[in-house]
N, C-alpha and C positions, 0 to 999 in steps of 0.2 A: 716672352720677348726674346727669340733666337735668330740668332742673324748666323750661321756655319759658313764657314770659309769653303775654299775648295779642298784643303789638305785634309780636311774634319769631315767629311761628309761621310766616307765610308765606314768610320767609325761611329759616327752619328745615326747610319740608318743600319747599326749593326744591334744599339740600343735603345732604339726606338720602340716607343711602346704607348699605350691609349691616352698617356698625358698630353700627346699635342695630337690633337685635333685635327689642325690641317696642315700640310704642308709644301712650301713654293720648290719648285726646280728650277731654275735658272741659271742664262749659260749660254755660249755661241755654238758650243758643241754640243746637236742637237741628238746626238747619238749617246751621251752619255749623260745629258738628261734626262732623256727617254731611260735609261737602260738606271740610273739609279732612281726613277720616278717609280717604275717598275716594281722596282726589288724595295721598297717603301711602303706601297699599296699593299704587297704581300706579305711583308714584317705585320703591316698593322692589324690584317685580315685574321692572320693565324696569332695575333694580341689575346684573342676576347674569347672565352671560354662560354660554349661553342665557338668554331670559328666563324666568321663574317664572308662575305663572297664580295671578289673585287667588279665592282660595276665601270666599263669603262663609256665614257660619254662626249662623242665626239660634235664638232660643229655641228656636221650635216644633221645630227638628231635632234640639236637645237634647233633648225630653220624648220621642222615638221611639228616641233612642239618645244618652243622659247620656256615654257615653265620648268620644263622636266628637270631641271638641276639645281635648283630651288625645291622642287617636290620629293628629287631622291634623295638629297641633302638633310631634309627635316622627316623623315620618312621612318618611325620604327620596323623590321620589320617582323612578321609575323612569326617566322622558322627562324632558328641559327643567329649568330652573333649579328653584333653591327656590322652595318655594310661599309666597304671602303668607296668612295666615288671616285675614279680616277679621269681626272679630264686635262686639258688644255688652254690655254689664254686667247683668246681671240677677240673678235668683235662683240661676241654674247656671250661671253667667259669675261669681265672687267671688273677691278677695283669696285667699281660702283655696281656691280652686282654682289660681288662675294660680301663687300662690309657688313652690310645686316648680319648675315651667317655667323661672321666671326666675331663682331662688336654687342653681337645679344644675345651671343652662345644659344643662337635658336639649330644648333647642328644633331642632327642626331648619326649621323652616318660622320666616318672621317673623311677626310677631303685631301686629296693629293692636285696637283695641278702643275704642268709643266710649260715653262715660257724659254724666249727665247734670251737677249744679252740685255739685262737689266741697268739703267741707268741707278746708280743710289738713291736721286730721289724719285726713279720712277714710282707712281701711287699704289700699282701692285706689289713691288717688292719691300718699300712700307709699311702696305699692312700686313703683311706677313712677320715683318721682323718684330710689329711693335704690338702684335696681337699677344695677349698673355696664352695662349694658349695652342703658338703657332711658332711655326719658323719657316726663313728661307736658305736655302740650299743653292752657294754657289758651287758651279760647273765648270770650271772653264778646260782648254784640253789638258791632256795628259804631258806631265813632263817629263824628264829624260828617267828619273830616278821612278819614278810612278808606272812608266811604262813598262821599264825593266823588271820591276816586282809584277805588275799582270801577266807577262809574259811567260815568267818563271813562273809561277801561279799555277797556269795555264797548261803548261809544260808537263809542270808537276800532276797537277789532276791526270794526264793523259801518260804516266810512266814514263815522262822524256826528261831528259838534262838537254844542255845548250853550251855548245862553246862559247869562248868568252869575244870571241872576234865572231862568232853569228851572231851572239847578241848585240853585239854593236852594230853590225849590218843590219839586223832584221828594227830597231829601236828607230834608227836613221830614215825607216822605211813605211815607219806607221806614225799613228797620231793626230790624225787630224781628224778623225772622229771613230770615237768608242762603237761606233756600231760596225763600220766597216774595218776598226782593228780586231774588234772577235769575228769578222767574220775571214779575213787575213790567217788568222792563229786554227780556224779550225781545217783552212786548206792545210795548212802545215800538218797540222796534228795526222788528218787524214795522206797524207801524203809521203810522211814518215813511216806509217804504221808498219810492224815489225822489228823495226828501229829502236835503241836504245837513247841514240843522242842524237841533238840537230845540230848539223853542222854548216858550214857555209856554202860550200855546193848545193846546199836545199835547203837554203834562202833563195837563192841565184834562180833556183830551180821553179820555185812557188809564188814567192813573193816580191812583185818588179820583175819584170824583163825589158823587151824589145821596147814595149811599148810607154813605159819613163820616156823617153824620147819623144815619142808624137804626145803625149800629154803635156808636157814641157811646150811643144811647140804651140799646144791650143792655149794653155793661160798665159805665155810668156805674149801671146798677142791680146789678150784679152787684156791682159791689167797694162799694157800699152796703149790702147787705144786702139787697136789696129779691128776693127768690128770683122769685116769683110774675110780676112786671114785667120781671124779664132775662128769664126763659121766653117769654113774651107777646112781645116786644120780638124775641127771637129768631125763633120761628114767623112774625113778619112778614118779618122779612129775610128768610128761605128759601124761603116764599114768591115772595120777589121775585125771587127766582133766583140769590141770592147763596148762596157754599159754607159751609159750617160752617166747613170750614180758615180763611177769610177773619176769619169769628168769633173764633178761638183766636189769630192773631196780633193783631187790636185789642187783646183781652183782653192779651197780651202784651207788647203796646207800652206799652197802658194802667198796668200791674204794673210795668214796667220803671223808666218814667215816675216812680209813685208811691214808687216805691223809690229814687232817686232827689232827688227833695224829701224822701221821708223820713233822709235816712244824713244830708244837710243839717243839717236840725234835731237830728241826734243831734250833729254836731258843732258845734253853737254858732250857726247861724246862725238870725235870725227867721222866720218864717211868709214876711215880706211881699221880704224878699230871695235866700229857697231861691224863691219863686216866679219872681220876675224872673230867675233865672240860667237856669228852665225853654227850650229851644225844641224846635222854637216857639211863641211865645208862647200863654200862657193863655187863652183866652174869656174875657171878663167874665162870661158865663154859668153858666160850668164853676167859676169859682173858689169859691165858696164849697162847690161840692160837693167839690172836690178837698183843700179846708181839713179839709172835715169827712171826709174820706174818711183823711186824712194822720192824724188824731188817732186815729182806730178802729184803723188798721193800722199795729203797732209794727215793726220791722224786721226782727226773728226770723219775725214771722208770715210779712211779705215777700217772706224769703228760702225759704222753705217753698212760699209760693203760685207764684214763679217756676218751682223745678224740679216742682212738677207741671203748669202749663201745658205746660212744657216739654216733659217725660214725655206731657202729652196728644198735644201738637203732633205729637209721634215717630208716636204710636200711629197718629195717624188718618190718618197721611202710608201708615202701609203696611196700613192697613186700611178703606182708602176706603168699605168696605160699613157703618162703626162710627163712622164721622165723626161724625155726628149723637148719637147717643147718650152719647157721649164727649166732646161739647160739652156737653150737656144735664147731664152729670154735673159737668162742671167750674165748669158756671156756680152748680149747685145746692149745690157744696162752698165756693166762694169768698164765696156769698149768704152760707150757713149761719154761716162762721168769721166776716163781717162781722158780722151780726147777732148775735153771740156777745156781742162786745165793745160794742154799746152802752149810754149810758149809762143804767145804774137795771136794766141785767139781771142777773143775778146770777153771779157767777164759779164 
């Protein structure tokens, strides 16, 4: 019966080992779900003397054959340790499939499973927490202190130090998802090489440029309502040779962000002091869009717009040929729910 916070987990899947069974990821940030779901499956694989081999089991292998993860789950196998199962929640991934598994220890492989922003009494992150033999693992993104240790981390593995003003620049510049922050850090690394230290010129140089700007301009219309102008807005940046994926984490940051100034204001704080605690800091430019943006999007909406970014983020990570249209879609749902809520439209 474990329930790990987000601060616990890295330490949690550092000592992990064949006593739990299975266990949940969960989290809006689908990139470092994945990315400690991962590195869990493979703690548990190399547990068992011999090791196990990590099985991973995706939807589409469910819709050819619904039983298979049920049959890999209860599965001795013949060579080499127990097997890890590593899969995802979905439609044929559910509470009401896995309970048997975990409520009559009929498992013989371990079980990893990654989801997306878990409500407390969602039924899957339940049973995870209250399985003797289980636990769930929250996710949520990287914070300021969290990032700066990856980074430096990172750095480190790669023989570089960091000034203390790139670090705050380069910190300012990531986080909205674990997959596309390492994938950030290894342009850097690769871009320095030679280099003994990263400095602020190459942050400038690597990470962010021109293009902050037109990304700005496509969510700043999106989480406005403005459907027509994030389309437009987006078509240009793609053009310019930026990825959709690039799209969906602004949008994420963006949402994060907003979500953020908003749970402020639900807790007692003014407009003019949830802003100031923002980093980094606000635009003068931005602010009054972000004012008016904070009053359209109530924190239920919020927490809804999060896990489907999130859910996009997944999708288009393993379906690189849908990227696009799956931006296209996200922007068009986010437009639609903003302009839902303006004022003098009708409820």
């Amino acid at each position: 019966m474990t329930a790990v916070k987000t601060h616990q987990a890295d330490q949690f899947i550092k000592s992990l080992d064949s006593r739990y069974r299975a266990v949940l990821f969960y989290g809006p940030d689908a990139g470092l779900v994945s990315e400690r779901a991962r590195m869990a499956a493979q703690r548990l694989a190399a547990a068992s003397n011999p090791p196990g081999d990590v099985l991973r089991i995706e939807d589409a292998d469910l819709e050819m054959e619904p039983d298979r993860l049920l049959v890999e789950a209860q599965t001795v196998p013949m060579f080499g340790g127990p097997k890890v199962v590593h899969t995802r929640a979905s439609r044929r991934v559910t509470a009401q499939v896995l309970k048997p598994l975990l409520e009559q220890e009929t498992l013989a492989a371990s079980l990893v499973v990654e989801a997306g922003n878990l409500r407390p009494d969602d039924s899957l992150r339940q049973l995870f927490e209250k399985s003797p033999k289980a636990a769930a693992v929250a996710c949520f993104e990287d914070e300021g202190r969290d990032l700066a240790s990856l980074v430096r981390e990172t750095l480190r593995e790669a023989g570089l130090s960091i000034d203390p003003e790139a670090l705050q620049l380069l910190v300012s510049r990531l986080g909205a998802d674990r997959a596309l922050t390492r994938g950030e850090l290894e342009k850097l690394v690769l871009y320095t090489r030679g280099k003994t230290r990263v400095e602020v010129d190459d942050i400038d140089a690597v990470v962010g440029d021109a293009s902050e700007l037109a990304l700005e301009k496509v969510v700043l219309a999106a989480a406005s309502g403005e459907a027509d102008r994030a389309l437009t807005e987006l078509d240009r940046i793609l053009a310019s040779g930026e990825s959709a994926q690039t799209v969906i984490v602004a949008v994420q940051r963006h949402f994060h962000r907003l979500h953020r100034l908003r749970t402020s204001i639900d807790a007692g704080a003014t407009m003019e002091s949830a802003l100031k605690q923002l980093r980094p800091p606000v635009h003068f430019k931005v602010r009054p869009v972000l004012e008016a943006q904070c009053r359209t999007w109530t924190t239920p909406m919020l927490q809804v717009a999060l896990t489907q970014i999130a859910d996009t983020a997944k999708r288009a990570r393993l379906n690189a040929s849908l990227e696009i249209p799956l931006t296209e879609r996200l922007l068009l749902d986010l437009a639609r729910n903003a302009a839902d809520r303006r004022p003098g439209r009708p409820r």
